[in-house]
C-alpha positions as CSV (number, residue, x, y, z in Angstrom):
1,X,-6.8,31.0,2.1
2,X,-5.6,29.2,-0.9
3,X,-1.9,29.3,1.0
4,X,-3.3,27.8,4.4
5,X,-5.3,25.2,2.4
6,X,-1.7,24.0,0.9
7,X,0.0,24.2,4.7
8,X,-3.1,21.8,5.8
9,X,-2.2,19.4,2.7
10,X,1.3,19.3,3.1
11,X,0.3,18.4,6.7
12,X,-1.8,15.6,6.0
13,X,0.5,14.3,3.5
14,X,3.4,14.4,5.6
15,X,1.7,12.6,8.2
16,X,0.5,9.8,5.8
17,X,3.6,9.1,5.1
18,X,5.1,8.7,8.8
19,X,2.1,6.4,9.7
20,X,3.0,3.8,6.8
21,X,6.8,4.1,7.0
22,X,6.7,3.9,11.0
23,X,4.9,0.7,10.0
24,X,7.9,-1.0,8.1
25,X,7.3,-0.3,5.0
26,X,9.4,1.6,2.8
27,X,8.2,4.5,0.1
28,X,8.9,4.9,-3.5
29,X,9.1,7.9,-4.9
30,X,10.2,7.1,-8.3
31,X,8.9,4.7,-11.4
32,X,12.6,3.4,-11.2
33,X,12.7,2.5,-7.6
34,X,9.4,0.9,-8.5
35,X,10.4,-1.2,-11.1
36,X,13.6,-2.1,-9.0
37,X,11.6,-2.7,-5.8
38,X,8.9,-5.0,-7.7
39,X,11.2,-6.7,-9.8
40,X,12.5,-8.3,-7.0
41,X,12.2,-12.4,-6.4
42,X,10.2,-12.7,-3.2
43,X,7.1,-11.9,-2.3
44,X,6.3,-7.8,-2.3
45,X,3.3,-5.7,-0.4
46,X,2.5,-2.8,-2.0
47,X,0.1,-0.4,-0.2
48,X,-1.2,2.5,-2.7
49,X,-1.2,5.7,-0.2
50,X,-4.0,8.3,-0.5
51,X,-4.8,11.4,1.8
52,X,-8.7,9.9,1.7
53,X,-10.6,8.8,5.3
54,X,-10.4,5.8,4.1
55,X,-6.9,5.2,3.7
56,X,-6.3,7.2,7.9
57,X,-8.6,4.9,9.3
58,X,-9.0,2.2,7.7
59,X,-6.0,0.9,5.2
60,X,-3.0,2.5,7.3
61,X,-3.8,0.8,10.6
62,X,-4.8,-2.2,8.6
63,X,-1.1,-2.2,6.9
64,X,0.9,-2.0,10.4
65,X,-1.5,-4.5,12.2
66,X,-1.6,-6.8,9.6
67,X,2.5,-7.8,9.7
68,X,1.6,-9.5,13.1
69,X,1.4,-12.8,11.5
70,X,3.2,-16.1,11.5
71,X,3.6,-15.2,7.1
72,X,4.5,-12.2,6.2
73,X,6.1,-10.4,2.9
74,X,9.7,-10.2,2.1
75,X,9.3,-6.7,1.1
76,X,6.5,-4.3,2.3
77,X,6.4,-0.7,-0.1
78,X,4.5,2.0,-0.9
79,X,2.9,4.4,-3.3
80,X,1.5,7.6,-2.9
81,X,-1.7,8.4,-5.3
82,X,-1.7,12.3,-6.4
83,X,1.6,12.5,-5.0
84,X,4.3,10.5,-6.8
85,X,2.2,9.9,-10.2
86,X,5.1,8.5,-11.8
87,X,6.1,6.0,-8.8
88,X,1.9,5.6,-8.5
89,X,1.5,5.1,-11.9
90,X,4.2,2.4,-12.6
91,X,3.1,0.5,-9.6
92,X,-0.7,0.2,-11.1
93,X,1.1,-1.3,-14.3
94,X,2.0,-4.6,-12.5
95,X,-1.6,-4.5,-11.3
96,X,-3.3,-6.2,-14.4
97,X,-6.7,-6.5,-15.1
98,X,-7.6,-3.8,-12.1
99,X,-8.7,-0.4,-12.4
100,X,-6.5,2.3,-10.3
101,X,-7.8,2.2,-6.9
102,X,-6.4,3.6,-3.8
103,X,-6.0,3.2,-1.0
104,X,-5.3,-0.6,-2.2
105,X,-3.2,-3.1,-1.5
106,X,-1.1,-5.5,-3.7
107,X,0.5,-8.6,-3.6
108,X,2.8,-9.8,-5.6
109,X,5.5,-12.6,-6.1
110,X,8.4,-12.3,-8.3
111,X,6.9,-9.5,-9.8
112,X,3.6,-11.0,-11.1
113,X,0.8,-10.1,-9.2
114,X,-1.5,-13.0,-7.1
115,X,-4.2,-10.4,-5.0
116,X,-5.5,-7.6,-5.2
117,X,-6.9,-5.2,-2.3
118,X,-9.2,-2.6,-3.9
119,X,-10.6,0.5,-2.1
120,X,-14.5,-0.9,-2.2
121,X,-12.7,-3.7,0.0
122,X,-11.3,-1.2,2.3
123,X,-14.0,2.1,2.4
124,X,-16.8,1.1,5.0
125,X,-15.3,-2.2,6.2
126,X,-13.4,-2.3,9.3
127,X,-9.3,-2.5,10.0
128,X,-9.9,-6.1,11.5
129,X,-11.4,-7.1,7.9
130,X,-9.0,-5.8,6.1
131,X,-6.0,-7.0,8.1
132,X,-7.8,-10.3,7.4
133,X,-7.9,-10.3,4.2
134,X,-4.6,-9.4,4.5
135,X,-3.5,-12.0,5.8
136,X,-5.2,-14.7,4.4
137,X,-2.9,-13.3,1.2
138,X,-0.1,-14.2,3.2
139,X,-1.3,-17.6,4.2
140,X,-1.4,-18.4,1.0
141,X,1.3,-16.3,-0.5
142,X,4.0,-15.9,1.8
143,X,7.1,-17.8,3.8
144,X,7.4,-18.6,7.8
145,X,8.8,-16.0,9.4
């Protein structure tokens, strides 16, 4: 059982991972292609990946729908919680004064951080609220495409 269990999960994982790179945005793995990706000048969204409901329906679709915007990062990335700890893990340290949350979304410009996306803004709230929260962050944050 234990062995199908695993199977399932590598599934699920697998296809979390399609879904947000599909979307544009590219996945680190490691806490030094972390540091390199969010030590960048620019502005940088980081969505934190999870395998919950949540983060399927609701924070995925929200990520990919949200780019269709007059404003939109220079770099889009992502974390995987309970996957890459490391990469997860050194992400949440540019997050300051928030608790890890995921899935979340972060946004940050020239490496300091200016919003925040937690979970309890993403579980029971639809994709259209999310993308606009998302991009009312970019409104504010972001450059003309």
């Amino acid at each position: 059982m234990s062995m199908d269990f695993n199977f399932f999960m590598n599934d699920v994982v697998r296809q979390a991972r399609q879904e947000i790179t599909a979307a544009g945005y590219t996945e680190l793995t490691t806490s030094e292609e972390v540091e390199q990706a969010l030590g960048k000048n620019g502005t940088t969204l980081v969505m934190v990946n999870s395998v919950c409901g949540c983060a399927g329906g609701i924070a995925r679709p929200a990520a990919a729908h949200a780019l269709h915007y007059d404003k939109r990062p220079d770099n889009l990335v992502t974390v995987f919680a309970g996957q890459d700890k490391e990469a997860t893990e050194k992400a949440r340290s540019y997050f300051t004064g928030y608790p890890p949350s995921s899935p979340s979304f972060a946004l940050l410009k020239d490496g300091k951080l200016c919003t925040m996306i937690e979970r309890h803004e993403i579980e029971g709230h639809d994709p259209m609220q999310v993308v606009n929260k998302l991009q009312k962050a970019f409104e504010e944050n972001c450059e003309e495409v």
